[in-house]
C-alpha positions in Angstrom: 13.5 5.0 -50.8 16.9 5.1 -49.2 18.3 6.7 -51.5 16.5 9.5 -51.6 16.6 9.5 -47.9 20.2 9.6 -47.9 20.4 11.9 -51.1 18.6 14.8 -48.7 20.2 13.8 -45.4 21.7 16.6 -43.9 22.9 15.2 -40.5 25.7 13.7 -42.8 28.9 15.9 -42.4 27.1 17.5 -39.7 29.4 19.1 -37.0 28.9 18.9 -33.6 26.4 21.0 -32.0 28.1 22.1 -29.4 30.7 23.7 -31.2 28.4 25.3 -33.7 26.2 26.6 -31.2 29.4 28.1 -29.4 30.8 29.5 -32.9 27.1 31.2 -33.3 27.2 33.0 -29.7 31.0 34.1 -30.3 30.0 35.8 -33.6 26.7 38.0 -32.1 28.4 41.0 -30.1 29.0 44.2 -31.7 31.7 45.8 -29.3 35.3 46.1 -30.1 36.7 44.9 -33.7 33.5 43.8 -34.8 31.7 47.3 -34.1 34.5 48.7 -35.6 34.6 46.6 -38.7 30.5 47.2 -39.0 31.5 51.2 -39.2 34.2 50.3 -41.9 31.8 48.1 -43.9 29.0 50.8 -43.9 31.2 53.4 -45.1 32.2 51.2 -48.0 29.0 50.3 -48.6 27.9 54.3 -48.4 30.8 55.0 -51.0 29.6 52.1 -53.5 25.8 53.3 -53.6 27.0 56.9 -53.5 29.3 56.4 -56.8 27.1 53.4 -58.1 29.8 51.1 -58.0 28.2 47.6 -57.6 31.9 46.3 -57.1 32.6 48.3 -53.8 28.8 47.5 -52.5 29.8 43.5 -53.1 32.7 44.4 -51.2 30.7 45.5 -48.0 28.9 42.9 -48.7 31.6 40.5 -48.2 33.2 42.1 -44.6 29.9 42.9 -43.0 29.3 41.2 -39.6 25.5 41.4 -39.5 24.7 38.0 -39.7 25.8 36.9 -36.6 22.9 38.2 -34.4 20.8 37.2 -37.1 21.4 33.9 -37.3 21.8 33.4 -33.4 18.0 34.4 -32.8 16.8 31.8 -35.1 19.1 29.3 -33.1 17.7 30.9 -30.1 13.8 30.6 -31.5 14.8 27.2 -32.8 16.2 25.7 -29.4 13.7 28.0 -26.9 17.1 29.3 -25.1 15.2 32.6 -24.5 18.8 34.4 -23.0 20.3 34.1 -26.3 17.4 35.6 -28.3 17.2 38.6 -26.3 21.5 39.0 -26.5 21.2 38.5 -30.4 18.2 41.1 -30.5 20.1 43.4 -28.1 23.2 43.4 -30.3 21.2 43.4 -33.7 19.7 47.0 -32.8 22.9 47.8 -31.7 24.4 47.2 -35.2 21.1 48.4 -36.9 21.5 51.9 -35.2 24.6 52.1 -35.4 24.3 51.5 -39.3 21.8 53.7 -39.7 23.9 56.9 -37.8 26.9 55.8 -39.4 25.6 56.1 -42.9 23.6 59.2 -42.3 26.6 61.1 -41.0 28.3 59.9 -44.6 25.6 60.9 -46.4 24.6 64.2 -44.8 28.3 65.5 -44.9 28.9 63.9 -48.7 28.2 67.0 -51.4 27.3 64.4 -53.9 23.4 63.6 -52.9 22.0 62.3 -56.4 20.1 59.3 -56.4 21.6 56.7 -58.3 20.2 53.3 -59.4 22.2 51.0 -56.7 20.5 53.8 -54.4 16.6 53.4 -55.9 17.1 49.3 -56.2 16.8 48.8 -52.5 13.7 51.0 -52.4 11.0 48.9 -53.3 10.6 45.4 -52.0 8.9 42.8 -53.4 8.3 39.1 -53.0 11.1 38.3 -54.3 13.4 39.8 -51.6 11.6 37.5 -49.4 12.4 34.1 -51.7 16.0 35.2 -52.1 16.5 36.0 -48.1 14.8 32.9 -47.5 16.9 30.3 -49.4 20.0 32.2 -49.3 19.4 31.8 -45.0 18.9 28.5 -45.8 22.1 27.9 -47.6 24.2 30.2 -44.7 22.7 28.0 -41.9 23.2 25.0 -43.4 27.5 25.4 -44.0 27.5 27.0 -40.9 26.2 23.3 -39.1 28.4 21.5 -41.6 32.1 20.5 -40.7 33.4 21.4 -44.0 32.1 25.3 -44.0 32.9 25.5 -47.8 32.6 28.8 -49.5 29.0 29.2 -49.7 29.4 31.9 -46.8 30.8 34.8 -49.5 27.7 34.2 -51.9 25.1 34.2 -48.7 26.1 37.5 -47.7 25.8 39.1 -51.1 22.8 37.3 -51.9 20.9 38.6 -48.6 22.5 41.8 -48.8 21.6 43.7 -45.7 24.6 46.8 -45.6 22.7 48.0 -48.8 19.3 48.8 -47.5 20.8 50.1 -44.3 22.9 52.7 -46.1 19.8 53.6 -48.1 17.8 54.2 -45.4 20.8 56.5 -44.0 20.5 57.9 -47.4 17.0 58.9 -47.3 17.1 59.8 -43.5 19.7 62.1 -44.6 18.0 63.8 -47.5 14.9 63.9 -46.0 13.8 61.3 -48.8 11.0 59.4 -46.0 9.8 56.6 -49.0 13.3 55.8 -49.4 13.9 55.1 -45.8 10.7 53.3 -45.2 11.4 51.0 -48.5 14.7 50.2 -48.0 14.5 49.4 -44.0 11.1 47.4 -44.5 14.0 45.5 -47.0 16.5 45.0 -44.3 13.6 44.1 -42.0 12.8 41.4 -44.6 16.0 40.0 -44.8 16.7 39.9 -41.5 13.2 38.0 -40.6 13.4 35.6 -43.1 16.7 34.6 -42.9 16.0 34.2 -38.6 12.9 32.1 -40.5 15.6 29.8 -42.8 17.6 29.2 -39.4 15.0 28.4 -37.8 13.9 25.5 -40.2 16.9 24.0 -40.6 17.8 24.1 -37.1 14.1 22.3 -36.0 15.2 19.7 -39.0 18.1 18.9 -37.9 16.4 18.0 -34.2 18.9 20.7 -32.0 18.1 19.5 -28.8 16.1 22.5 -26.5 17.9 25.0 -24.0 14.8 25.0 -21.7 12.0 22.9 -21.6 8.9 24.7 -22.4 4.9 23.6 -22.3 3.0 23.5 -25.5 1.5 27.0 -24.4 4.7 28.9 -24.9 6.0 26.5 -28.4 2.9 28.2 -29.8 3.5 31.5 -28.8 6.6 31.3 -30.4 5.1 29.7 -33.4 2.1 32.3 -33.9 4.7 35.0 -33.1 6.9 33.3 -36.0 3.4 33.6 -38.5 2.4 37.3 -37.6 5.7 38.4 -38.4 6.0 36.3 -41.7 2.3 37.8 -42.7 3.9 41.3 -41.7 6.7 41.2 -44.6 5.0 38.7 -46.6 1.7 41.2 -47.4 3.0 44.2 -48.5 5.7 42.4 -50.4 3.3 41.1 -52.4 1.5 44.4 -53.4 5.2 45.7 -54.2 5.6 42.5 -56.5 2.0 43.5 -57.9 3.3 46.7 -58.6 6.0 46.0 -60.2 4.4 43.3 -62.4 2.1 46.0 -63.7 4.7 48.4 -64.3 6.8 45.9 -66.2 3.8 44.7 -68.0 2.7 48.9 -69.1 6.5 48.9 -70.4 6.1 46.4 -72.4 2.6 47.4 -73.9 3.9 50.7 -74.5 7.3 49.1 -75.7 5.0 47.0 -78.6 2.6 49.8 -79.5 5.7 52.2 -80.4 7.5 49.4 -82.1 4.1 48.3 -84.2 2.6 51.2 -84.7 5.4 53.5 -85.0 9.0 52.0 -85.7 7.0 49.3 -88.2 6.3 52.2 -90.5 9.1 53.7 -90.7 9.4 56.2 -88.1 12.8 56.6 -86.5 12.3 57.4 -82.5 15.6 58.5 -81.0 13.5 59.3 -77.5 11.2 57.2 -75.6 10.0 57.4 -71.7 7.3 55.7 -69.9 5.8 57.6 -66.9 3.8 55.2 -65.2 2.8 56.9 -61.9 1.4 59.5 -63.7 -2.5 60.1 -64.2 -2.7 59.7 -66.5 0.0 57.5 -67.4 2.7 58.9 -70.2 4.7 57.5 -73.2 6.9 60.9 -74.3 8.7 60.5 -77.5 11.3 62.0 -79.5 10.8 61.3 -83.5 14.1 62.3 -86.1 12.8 64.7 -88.0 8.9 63.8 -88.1 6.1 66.4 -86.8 2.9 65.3 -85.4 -0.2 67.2 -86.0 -3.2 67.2 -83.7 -5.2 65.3 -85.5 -1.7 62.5 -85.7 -1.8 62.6 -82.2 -5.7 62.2 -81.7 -5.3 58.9 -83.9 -2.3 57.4 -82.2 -4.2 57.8 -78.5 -7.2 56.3 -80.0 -5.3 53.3 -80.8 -3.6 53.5 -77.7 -6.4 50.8 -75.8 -5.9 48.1 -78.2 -2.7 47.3 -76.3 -4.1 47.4 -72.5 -2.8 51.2 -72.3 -6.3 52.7 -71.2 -5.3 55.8 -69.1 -2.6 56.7 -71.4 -1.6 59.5 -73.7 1.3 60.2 -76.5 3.2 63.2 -75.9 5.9 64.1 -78.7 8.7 66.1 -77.9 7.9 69.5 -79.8 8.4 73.2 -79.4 4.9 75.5 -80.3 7.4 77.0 -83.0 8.2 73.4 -84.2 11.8 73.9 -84.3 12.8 70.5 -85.2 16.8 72.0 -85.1 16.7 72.1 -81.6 15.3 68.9 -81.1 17.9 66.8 -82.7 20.7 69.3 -81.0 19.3 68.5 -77.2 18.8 64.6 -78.2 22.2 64.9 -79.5 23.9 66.2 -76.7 21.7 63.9 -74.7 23.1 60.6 -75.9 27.1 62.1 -76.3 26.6 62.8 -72.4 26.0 58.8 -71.5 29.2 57.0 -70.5 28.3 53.9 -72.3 26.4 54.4 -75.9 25.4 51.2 -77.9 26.0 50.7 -81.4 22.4 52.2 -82.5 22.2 55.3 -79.9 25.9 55.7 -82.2 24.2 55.3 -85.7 21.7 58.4 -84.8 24.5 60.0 -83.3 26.1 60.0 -86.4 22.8 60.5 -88.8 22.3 63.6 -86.9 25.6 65.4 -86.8 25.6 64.7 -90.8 22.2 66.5 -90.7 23.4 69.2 -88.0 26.4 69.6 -90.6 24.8 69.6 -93.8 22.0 71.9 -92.7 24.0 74.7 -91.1 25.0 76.6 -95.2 27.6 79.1 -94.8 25.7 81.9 -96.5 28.2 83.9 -97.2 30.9 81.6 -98.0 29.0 80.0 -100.8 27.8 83.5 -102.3 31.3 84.8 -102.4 31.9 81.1 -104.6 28.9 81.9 -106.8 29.9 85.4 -107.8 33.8 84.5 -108.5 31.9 81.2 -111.1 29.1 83.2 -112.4 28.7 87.0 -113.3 25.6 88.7 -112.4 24.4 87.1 -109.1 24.6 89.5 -107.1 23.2 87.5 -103.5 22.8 83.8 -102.9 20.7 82.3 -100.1 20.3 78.3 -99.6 18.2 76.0 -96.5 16.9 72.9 -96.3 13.4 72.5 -96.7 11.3 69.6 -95.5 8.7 67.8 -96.8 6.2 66.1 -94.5 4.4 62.8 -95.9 2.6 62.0 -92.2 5.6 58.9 -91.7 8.9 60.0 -90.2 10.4 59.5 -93.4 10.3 62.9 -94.4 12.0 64.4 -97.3 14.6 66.8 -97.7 15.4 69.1 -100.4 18.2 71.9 -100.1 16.4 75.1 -101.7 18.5 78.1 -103.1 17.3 81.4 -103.8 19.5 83.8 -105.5 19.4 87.4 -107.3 20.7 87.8 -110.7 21.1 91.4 -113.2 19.1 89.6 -115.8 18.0 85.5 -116.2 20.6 82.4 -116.4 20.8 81.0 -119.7 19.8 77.3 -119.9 23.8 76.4 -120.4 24.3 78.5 -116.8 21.5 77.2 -115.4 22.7 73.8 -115.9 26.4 74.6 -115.2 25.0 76.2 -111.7 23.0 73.3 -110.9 25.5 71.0 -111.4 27.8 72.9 -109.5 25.9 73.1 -106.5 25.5 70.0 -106.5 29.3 68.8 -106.1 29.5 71.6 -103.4 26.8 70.8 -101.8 27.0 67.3 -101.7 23.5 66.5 -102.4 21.1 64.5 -105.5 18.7 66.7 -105.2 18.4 70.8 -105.7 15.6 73.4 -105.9 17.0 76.8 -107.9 14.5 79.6 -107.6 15.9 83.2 -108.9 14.3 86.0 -107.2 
């Protein structure tokens, strides 16, 4: 039993309390070179989600000050020294505001306004958020009570990343986007609680003795004050978890159903897309070269249910004039655009510009061939024709129509054939004389 004791003890390698509680109260004012290096780390931060560099973010990250007022009102809660919490809080809005009007000057004067996916990460909360502000709090606190401070302090302020959401909500104050402001301060609001929460723990563990004595009336106050706020984060982080779950999970249905019912028999998607705030909700697809009738479609929604994907439809990327060209040619262009493109977005990229090549005939190029080979075609005209057989495997067969003076004999015939064939580059050929 002592050795478990001992395993968990944390008053070992404990500093002293006075000087930790001094070090805490030197780090909470934001005036001078700390309000200064605040501005610096929001702009960074501002330049990292607005080019989607996760590199320059961490690096905000890493120089931010915004933990000291943090963790000085959970000392403060933790200890009842009432002076301190409202100094902490004071200078916490301080830096809040001044995030917030620091980030949405960068971000109303920037001409780059896209929203990219550092920017849409810190929009939705979840539960999550809450367990990583939590324990990473707890981890700060405890090397900032211990003698040895370590280098957990770097990973703690990525891992409860609060310039992020603050530059987001400058973002979306900005652009006028209100659910990005609202998601990603209720974020910053989390982190900032429940890391308070974590120093608050460790601080009542570790038996900091009490600024001001206070009667059992007010230790509750604070400690129902403490659970309101908790329930407050806690709640709607949960229905943002739900959320996502069910999002995730609808991916993943709609994920198997193309895979099984599709890809399995030989069907060839190059374009896929999941809407699922829509009503109802949307799988889009783009097939190679197949073309889904009405009555294809009807069948693949009516399966749709067997996976848990009630309140969802199949819509197939197709013009009314089903011009299957210019469907690979925008999913073409489409996947050369990406920065990054994995080895099988390169493999279609490659099966289509041999299609794009091999179906574009130069017309007159090959006729002027034919009539230097064989007198008395006058006019050749060649296209690919496609042959349907309901799968995406379709088949294709290169179809040549020419005008003669009078009939090929059956030695031209085959002479022309086999021609075509070595210019064409091609098995199989349809001749038709007109």
């Amino acid at each position: 039993m002592q050795f478990w004791t001992q395993l968990f003890n944390l008053h070992v390698g404990e500093d002293d309390r006075g000087r930790t509680l001094e070090n805490v109260k030197a780090n909470i004012s934001f005036s001078g070179a700390n309000l200064w290096v605040l501005a610096c780390a929001i702009i960074v931060a501002s330049v990292g989600l607005n080019v989607n560099s996760t590199a320059v973010i961490i690096g905000a990250m890493l120089i931010s000050p915004l933990m000291g007022p943090i963790v000085a009102s959970g000392f403060a809660l933790a200890i009842y020294d009432f002076a301190l919490l409202r100094r902490a809080l004071k200078n916490l809005l301080i830096a809040t505001l001044a995030s917030l009007l620091v980030s949405f000057i960068y971000f109303y004067i920037s001409p780059f306004k896209d929203v990219q996916s550092e920017l849409l990460a810190r929009t939705s909360p979840n539960i999550y958020d809450i367990l990583i502000a939590f324990f990473g709090g707890l981890v700060g606190v405890i090397s900032i009570t211990r003698v040895e401070k370590g280098n957990p302090i770097p990973g703690v302020a990525i891992a409860t990343a609060l310039m992020p959401p603050l530059c987001t909500a400058g973002y979306g104050l900005a652009t006028g986007h209100l659910s990005f402001f609202l998601g990603a301060f209720f974020l910053y609001c989390i982190n900032c609680v429940f890391i308070c929460i974590a120093t608050f723990v460790i601080i009542k563990y570790l038996k900091y003795p009490s600024k001001e004595q206070v009667d059992e009336r007010h230790q509750k106050q604070v400690k129902y004050g403490i659970t309101i706020i908790m329930i407050l984060m806690i709640v709607p982080s949960i229905y943002f978890a739900y959320s996502l779950y069910r999002q995730q999970a609808f991916t993943q249905a709609a994920n198997d159903f193309v895979q099984k019912e599709l890809v399995d028999q030989g069907n060839v998607i190059v374009y896929k897309e999941t809407l699922f705030r829509q009503n109802p909700r949307i799988i889009r697809l783009g097939f190679l070269t197949r073309h889904c009738s009405r009555e294809e479609l009807d069948t693949l929604n009516n399966r749709l249910p067997r996976y848990g994907l009630a309140n969802t439809r199949i819509e197939v990327m197709q013009d009314a004039a089903d011009n299957v060209q210019a469907l690979k040619n925008s999913l073409l262009n489409e996947m050369k655009s990406k920065t990054v493109v994995h080895d099988q977005e390169q493999a279609r990229i490659r099966q289509l510009e041999t299609q794009l090549k091999t179906g574009n005939y130069d017309n007159r190029k090959i006729t002027g061939e034919v009539q230097a080979l064989f007198a008395g075609i006058r006019t050749v005209s060649i296209a690919d024709h496609y042959y349907y057989s309901g799968k995406d495997s379709s088949i294709k067969i290169p179809v040549l129509v020419y005008e003669a003076d009078k009939p090929l004999t059956a030695k031209e015939q085959q002479q022309f054939s086999n021609w075509l064939k070595q210019r064409l580059v091609c098995d199989t050929l349809l001749v038709i004389r007109y």
